[in-house]
VMD Tcl script that draws the C-alpha trace (Angstrom):
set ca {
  {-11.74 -17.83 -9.59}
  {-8.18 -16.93 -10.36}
  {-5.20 -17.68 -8.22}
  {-4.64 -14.37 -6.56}
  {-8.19 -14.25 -5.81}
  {-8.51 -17.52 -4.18}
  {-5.18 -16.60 -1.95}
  {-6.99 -13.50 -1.30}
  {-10.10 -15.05 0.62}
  {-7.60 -17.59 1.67}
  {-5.48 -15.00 3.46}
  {-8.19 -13.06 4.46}
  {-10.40 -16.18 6.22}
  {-6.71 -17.07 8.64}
  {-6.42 -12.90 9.57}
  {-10.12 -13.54 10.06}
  {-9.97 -16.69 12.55}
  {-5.95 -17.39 12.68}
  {-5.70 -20.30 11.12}
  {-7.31 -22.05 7.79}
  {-7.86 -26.08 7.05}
  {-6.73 -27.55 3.04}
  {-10.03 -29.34 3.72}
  {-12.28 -26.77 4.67}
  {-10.92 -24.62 2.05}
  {-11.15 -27.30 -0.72}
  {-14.60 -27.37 0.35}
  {-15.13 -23.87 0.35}
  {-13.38 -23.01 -3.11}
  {-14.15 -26.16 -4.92}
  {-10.97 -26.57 -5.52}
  {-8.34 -29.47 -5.24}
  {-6.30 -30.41 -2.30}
  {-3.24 -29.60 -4.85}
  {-3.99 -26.21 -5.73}
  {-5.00 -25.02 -2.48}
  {-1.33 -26.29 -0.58}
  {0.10 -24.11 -3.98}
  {-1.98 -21.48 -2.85}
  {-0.71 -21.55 0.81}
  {2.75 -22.24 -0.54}
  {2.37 -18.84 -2.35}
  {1.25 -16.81 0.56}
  {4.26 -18.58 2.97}
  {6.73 -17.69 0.08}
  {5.57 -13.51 0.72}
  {5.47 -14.37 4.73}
  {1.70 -13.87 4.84}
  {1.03 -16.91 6.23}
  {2.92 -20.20 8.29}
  {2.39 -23.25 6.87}
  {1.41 -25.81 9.44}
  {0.38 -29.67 9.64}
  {-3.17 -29.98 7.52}
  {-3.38 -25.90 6.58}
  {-1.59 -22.92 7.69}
  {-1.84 -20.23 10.04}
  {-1.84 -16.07 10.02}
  {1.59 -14.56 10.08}
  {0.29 -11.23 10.99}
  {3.44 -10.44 12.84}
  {4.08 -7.41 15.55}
  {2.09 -4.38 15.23}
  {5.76 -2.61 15.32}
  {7.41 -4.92 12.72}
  {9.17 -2.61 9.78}
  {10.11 -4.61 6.94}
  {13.11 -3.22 5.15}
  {12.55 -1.60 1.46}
  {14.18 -4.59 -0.35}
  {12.32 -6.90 1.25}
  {8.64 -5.35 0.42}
  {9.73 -4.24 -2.98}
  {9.89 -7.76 -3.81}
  {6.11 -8.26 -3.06}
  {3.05 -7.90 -4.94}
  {5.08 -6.42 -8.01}
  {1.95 -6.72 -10.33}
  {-0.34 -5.76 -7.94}
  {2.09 -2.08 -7.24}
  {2.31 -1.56 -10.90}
  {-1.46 -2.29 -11.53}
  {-2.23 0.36 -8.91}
  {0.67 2.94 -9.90}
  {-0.66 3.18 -13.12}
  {-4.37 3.31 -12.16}
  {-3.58 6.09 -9.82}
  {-1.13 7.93 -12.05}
  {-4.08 9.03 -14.13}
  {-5.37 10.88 -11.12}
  {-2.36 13.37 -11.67}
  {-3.13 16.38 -13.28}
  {0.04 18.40 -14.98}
  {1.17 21.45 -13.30}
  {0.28 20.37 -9.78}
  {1.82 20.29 -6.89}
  {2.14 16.38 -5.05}
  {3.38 14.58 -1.77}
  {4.34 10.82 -2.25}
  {5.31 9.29 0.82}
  {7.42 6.43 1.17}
  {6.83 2.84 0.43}
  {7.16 0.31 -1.99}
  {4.05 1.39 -3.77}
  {4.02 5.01 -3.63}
  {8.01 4.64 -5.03}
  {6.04 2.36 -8.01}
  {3.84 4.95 -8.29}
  {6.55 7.68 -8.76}
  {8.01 5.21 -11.79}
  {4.47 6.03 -13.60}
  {4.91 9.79 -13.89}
  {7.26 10.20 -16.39}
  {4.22 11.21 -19.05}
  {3.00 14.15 -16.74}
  {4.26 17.24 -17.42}
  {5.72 20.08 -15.28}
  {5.11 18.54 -11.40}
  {6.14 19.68 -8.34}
  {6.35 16.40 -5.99}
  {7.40 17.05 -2.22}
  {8.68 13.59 -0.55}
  {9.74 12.24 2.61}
  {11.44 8.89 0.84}
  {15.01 9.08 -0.21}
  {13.84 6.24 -2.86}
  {11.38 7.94 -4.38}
  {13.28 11.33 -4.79}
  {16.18 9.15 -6.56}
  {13.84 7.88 -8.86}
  {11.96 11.05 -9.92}
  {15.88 12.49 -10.00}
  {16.73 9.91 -12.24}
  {13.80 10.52 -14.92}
  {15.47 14.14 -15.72}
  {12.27 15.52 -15.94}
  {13.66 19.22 -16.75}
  {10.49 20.96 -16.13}
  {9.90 18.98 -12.72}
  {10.61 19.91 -9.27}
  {11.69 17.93 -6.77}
  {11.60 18.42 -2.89}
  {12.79 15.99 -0.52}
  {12.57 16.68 2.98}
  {14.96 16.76 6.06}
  {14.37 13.65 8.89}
  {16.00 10.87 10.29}
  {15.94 7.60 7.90}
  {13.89 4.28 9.09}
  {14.40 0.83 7.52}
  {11.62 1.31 4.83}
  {14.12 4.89 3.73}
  {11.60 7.22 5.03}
  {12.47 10.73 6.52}
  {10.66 11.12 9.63}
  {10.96 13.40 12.92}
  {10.42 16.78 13.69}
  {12.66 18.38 10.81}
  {10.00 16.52 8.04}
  {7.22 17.56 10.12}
  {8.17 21.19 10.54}
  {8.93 21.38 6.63}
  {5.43 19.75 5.80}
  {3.51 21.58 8.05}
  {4.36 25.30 5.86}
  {3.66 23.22 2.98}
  {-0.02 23.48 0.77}
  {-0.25 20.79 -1.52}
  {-3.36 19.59 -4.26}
  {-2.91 16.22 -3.57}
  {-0.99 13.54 -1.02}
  {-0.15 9.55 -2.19}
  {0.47 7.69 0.74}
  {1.58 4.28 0.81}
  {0.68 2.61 4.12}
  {2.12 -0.54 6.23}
  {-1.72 -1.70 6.85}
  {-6.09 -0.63 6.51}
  {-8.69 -1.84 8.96}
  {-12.24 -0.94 9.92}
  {-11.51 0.33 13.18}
  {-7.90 1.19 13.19}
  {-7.55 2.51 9.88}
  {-4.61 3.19 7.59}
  {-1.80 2.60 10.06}
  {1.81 2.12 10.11}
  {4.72 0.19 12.29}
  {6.89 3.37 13.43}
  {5.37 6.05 15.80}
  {7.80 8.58 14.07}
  {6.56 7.77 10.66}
  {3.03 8.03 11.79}
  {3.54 11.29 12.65}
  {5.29 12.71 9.60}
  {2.45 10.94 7.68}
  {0.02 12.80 9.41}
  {1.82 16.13 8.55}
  {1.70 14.81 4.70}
  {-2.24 14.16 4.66}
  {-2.80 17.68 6.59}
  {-0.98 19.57 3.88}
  {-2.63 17.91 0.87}
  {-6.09 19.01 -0.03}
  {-7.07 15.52 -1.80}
  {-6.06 12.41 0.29}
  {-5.11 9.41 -2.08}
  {-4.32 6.06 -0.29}
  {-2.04 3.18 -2.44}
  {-2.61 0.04 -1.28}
  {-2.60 -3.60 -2.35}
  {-5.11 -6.42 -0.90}
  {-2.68 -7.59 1.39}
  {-2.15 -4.68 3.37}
  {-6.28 -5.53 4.35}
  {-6.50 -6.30 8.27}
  {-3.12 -5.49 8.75}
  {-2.83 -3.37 11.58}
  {0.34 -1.51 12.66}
  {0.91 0.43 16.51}
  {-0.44 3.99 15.09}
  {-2.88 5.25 12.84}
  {-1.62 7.49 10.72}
  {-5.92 8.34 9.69}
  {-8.90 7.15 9.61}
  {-10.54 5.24 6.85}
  {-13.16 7.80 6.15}
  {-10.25 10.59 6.01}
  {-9.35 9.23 2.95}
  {-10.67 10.10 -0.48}
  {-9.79 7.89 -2.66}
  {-8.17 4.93 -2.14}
  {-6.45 2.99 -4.78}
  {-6.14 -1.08 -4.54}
  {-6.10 -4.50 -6.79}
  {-8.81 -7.03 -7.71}
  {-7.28 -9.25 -5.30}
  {-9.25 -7.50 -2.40}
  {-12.23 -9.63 -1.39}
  {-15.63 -8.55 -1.56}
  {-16.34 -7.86 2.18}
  {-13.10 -5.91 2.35}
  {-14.62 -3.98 -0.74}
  {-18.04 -3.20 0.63}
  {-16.36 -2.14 4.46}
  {-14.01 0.69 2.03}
  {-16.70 1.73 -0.23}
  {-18.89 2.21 3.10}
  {-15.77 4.78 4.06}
  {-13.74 6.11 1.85}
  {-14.50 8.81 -0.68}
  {-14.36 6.55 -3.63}
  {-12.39 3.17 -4.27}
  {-10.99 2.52 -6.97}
  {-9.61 -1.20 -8.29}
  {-6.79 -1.70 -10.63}
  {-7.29 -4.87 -12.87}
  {-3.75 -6.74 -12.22}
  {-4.09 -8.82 -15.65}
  {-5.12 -5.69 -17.79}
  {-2.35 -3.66 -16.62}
  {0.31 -7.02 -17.31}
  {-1.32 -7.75 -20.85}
  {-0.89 -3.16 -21.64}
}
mol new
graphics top color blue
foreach p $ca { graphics top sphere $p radius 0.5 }
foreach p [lrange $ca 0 end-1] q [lrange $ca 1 end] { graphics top cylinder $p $q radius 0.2 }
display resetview
């Protein structure tokens, strides 16, 4: 088993329970007391977990907590670029897009340079600066109008009024956290909200997310798991995670993290 897909059943056994045990995972992994305090160390570095006498416990925060965009962008970057360029190849040329903001969905925007004459509506000043910046001639680029959270999204009734008139072939949407039961959720009722708008006016619904946004669950759904049609992830998610999507979603699709780092 490789590292991120030990810290992935590590990870998801303390959201599971709230707390994990070195010895019960050494037991459970087959794996030495070493490498499974590494492992922990690993997930305390990215604030998934607290490290605590003999294991560690979930850090699964506030359901309202909003990480800033520099602090997120520096998560997961292999994981973001695995799935941006897995879910770039669902983009056909000539189409018309919504990205929504995010960490991913702004990765995501990186891998379109090679697809010809887009039309991408967003509400994330981040990811219209970076599409700007790739002086795509024969793309077009609509940001809309909203008030700016700590993650750089536009949200509020100006975004919502301006997505509503809008009739798009496909919506990318990066979310905060996915659960059976609550869904694809975020940590800002405004947000939610203008998400919402997004998904309506798209007529494919294509989630980004990596494996740790799994039983993560922020204060408001933005839809439900079987709303969405495909959802895009890493080979870091754990098999039970896998089987609860695949019993949802349209179709689930898993980027291979070392494939995309060795192309």
């Amino acid at each position: 088993m490789l590292a991120r897909q030990r810290q992935a059943v590590i990870l998801e056994e303390a959201r599971r329970s709230g707390a994990v045990r070195v010895s019960e995972l050494v037991a459970r992994l087959g794996v030495s007391d070493m490498t499974i305090r590494r492992d922990l160390d690993v997930l305390a570095s990215q604030g998934l977990v607290e490290k605590v006498y003999g294991g560690a416990t979930a850090n699964l925060g506030k359901s309202t907590d909003e990480p800033g965009f520099e602090a997120k962008s520096e998560q997961q970057q292999a994981q973001k670029e695995a799935i941006a360029a897995l879910a770039a190849g669902l983009v056909r040329p000539g189409t018309a897009i919504g990205i929504s903001a995010g960490t991913t969905t702004w990765t995501f925007a990186r891998a379109l340079d090679s697809v010809p004459g887009l039309t991408i509506v967003t509400n994330s000043v981040r990811v219209a600066d970076v599409l700007r910046e790739a002086g795509q001639p024969e793309r077009t680029v609509v940001l809309t109008g909203g008030v700016r959270t700590p993650s750089d999204a536009l949200v509020g009734g100006v975004a919502v009024a301006s997505l509503r008139r809008l009739h798009l072939d496909q919506v990318f949407l990066g979310v905060h956290g996915m659960a059976d039961g609550p869904g694809f959720t975020t940590p800002n009722l405004d947000e939610s909200e203008t998400n919402r708008a997004l998904v309506e006016a798209g007529r494919r619904f294509v989630v980004l997310a990596d494996h740790t946004k799994w039983g993560v669950v922020g204060i408001s759904t933005i839809a439900d798991l079987e709303e969405a049609d495909v959802v895009v992830t890493d080979d870091g998610l754990p098999a039970a995670a896998r089987e609860t999507l695949a019993e949802h979603v349209g179709e689930l699709m898993v980027a291979d993290v070392n494939e995309a780092e060795e192309s």
